[in-house]
DOBA-902299 format. One record per residue (C-alpha): residue in one letter; z, y negated, x. Coordinates in Angstrom, 1 decimal. Example, Ala and Ser with C-alpha at 12.3 -4.5 7.8 and 13.67 -1.06 7.14 Angstrom:
% DOBA-902299
+---------+--------+--------+--------+
| residuo |      w |      v |      u |
+---------+--------+--------+--------+
|       A |    7.8 |    4.5 |   12.3 |
|       S |    7.1 |    1.1 |   13.7 |
+---------+--------+--------+--------+
This chain:
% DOBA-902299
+---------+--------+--------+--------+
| residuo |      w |      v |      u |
+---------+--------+--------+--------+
|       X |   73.4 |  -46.9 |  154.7 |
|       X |   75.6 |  -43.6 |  155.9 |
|       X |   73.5 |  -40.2 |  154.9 |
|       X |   74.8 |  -37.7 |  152.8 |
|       X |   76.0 |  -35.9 |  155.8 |
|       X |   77.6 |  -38.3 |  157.3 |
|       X |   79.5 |  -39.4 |  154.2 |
|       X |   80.9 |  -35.4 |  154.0 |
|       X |   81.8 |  -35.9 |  157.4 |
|       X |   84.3 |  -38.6 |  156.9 |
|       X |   85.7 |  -37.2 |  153.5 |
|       X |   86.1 |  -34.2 |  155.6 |
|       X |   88.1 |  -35.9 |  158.1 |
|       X |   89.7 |  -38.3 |  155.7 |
|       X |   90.9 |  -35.4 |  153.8 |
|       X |   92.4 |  -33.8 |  157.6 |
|       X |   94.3 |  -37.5 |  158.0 |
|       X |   95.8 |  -37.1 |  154.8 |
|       X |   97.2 |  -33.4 |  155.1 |
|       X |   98.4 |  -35.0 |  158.2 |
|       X |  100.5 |  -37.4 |  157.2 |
|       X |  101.6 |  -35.7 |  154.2 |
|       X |  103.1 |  -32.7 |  156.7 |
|       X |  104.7 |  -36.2 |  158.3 |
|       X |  105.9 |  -37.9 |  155.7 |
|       X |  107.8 |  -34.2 |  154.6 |
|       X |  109.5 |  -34.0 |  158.0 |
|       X |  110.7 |  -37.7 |  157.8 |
|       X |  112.0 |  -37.4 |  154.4 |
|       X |  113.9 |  -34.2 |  155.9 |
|       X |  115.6 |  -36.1 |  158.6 |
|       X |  116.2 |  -39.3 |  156.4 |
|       X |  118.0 |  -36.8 |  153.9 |
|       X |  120.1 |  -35.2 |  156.6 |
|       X |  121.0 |  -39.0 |  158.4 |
|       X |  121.8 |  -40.3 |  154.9 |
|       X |  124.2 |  -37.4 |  154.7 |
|       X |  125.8 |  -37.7 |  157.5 |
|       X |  126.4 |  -41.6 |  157.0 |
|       X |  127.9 |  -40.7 |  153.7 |
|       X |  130.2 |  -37.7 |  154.8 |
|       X |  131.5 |  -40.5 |  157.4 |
|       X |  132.1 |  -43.4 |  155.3 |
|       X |  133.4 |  -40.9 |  152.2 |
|       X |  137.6 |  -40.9 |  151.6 |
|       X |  139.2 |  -37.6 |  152.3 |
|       X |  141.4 |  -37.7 |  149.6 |
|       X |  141.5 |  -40.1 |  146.7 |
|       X |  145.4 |  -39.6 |  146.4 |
|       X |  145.7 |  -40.4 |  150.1 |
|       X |  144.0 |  -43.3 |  151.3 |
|       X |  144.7 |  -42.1 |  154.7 |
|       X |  141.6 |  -40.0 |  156.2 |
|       X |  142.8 |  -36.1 |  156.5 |
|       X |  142.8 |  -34.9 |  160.2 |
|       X |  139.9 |  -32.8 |  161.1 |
|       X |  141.1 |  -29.8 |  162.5 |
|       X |  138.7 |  -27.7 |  165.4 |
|       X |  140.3 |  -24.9 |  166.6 |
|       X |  143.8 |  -25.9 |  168.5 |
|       X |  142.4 |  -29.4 |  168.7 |
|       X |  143.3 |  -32.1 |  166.1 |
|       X |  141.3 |  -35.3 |  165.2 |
|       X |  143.6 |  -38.0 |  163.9 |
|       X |  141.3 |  -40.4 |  162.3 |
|       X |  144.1 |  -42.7 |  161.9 |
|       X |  144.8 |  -43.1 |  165.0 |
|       X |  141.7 |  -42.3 |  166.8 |
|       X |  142.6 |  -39.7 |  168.7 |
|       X |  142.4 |  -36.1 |  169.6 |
|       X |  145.3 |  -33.7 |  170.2 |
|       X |  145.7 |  -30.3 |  171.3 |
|       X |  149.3 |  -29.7 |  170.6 |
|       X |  151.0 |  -31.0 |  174.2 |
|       X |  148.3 |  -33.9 |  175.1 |
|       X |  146.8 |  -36.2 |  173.6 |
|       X |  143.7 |  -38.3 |  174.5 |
|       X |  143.9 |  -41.8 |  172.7 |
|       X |  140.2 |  -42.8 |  171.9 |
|       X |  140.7 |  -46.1 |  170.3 |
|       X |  139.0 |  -47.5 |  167.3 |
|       X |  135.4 |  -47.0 |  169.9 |
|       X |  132.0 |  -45.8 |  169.9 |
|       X |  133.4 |  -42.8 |  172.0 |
|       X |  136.2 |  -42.2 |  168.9 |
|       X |  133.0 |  -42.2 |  166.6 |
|       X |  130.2 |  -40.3 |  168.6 |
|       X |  133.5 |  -37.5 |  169.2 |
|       X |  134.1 |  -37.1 |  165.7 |
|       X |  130.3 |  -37.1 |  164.3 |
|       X |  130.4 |  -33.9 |  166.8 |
|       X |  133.5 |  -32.8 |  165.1 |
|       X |  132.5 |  -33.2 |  161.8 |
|       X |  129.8 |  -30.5 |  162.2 |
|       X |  130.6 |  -28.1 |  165.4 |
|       X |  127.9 |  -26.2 |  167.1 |
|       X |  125.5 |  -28.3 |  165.3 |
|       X |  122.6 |  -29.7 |  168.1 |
|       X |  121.8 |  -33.6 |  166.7 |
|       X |  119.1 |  -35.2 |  168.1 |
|       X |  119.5 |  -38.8 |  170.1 |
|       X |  117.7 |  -40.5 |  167.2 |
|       X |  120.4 |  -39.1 |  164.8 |
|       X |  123.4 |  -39.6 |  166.6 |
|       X |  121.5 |  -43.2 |  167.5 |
|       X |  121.6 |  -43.7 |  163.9 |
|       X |  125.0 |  -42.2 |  162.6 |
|       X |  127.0 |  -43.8 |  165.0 |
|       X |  125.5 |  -46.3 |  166.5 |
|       X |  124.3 |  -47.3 |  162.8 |
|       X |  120.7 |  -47.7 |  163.7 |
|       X |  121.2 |  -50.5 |  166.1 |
|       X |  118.4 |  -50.0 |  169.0 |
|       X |  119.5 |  -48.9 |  172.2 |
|       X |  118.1 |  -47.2 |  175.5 |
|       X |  117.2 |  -44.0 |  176.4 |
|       X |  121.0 |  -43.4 |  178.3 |
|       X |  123.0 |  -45.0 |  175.4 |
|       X |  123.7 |  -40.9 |  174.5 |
|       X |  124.1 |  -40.0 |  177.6 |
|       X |  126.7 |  -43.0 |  179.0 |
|       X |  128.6 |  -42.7 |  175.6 |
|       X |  129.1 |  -38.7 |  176.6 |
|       X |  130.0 |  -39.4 |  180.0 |
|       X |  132.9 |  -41.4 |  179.4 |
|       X |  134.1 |  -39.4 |  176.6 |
|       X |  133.6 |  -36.2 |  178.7 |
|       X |  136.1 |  -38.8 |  181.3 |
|       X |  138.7 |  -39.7 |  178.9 |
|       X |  139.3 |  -35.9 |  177.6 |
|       X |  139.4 |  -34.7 |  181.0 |
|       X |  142.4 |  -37.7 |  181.8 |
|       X |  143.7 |  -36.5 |  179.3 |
|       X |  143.7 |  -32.8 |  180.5 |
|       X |  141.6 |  -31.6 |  178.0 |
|       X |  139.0 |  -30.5 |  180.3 |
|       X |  137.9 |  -27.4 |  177.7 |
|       X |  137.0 |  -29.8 |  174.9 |
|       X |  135.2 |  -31.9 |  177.5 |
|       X |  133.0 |  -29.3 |  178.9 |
|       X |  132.4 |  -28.1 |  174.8 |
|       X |  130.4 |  -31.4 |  174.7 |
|       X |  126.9 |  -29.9 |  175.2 |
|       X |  123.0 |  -31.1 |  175.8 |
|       X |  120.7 |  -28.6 |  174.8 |
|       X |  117.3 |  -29.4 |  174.9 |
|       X |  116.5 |  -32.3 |  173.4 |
|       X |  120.3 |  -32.6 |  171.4 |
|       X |  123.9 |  -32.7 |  171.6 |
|       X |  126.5 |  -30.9 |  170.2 |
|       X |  130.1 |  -29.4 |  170.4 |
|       X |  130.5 |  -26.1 |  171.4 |
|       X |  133.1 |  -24.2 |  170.6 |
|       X |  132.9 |  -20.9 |  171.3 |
|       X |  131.0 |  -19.5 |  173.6 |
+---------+--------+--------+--------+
């Protein structure tokens, strides 16, 4: 039988475990708010008169998300109903927002499991298709910082 002591002990550091988890369990119910967001701004209509999705507009750059494609007025860089298409216009949707590999992971890749260079091959070729299409600006606004990604802007 466990002495008196010894049974403070563990309350003590049962109590720790659970202040713990509880500061966990807030910061996953942060990022599960702000994924569950994001999924729903994506798969939201712009407009319920137009069942077409509205363009989203960044800067001179256009995102045509009914053709899947950007456009900065003279060129365009035809994306194609891809993972690149999606991953550039999560970016879009928020510029100069940083999202995590997990979040992007999960937004656009919806949840499916992948490897550590999933991010990183995805922004490669979509750094190569904006720069064949002459849009070498937009490609070098596609930005690791840290541990995230994001689309700069202005600098």
């Amino acid at each position: 039988m466990a002495t008196k002591s010894e049974l403070l002990a563990l309350l003590q550091s049962l109590s720790m475990n659970v202040a713990t988890l509880e500061l966990v369990a807030q910061r996953c119910t942060r990022e599960l708010e702000l994924l569950l967001k994001l999924a729903t701004s994506l798969d939201q209509p712009e407009s319920s008169t137009n069942h077409e999705p509205a363009p989203l507009h960044l800067g001179r750059y256009t995102v045509h998300r009914t053709t899947f494609s950007v456009c900065d007025g003279t060129r365009v860089c035809e994306l194609g109903n891809t993972i690149y298409f999606r991953f550039f216009e999560c970016l879009a949707r928020e510029p100069d927002r940083c999202f995590t590999r997990e979040q992007l992971l999960a937004v656009v890749w919806d949840g499916q499991r992948r490897s550590a260079t999933t991010v990183r091959s995805a922004i490669f070729e979509l750094r190569r298709r904006l720069r064949n299409a002459g849009m070498d600006e937009l490609a070098e606004a596609i930005r690791f910082e840290g541990r995230a990604y994001g689309l700069k802007l202005n600098d």
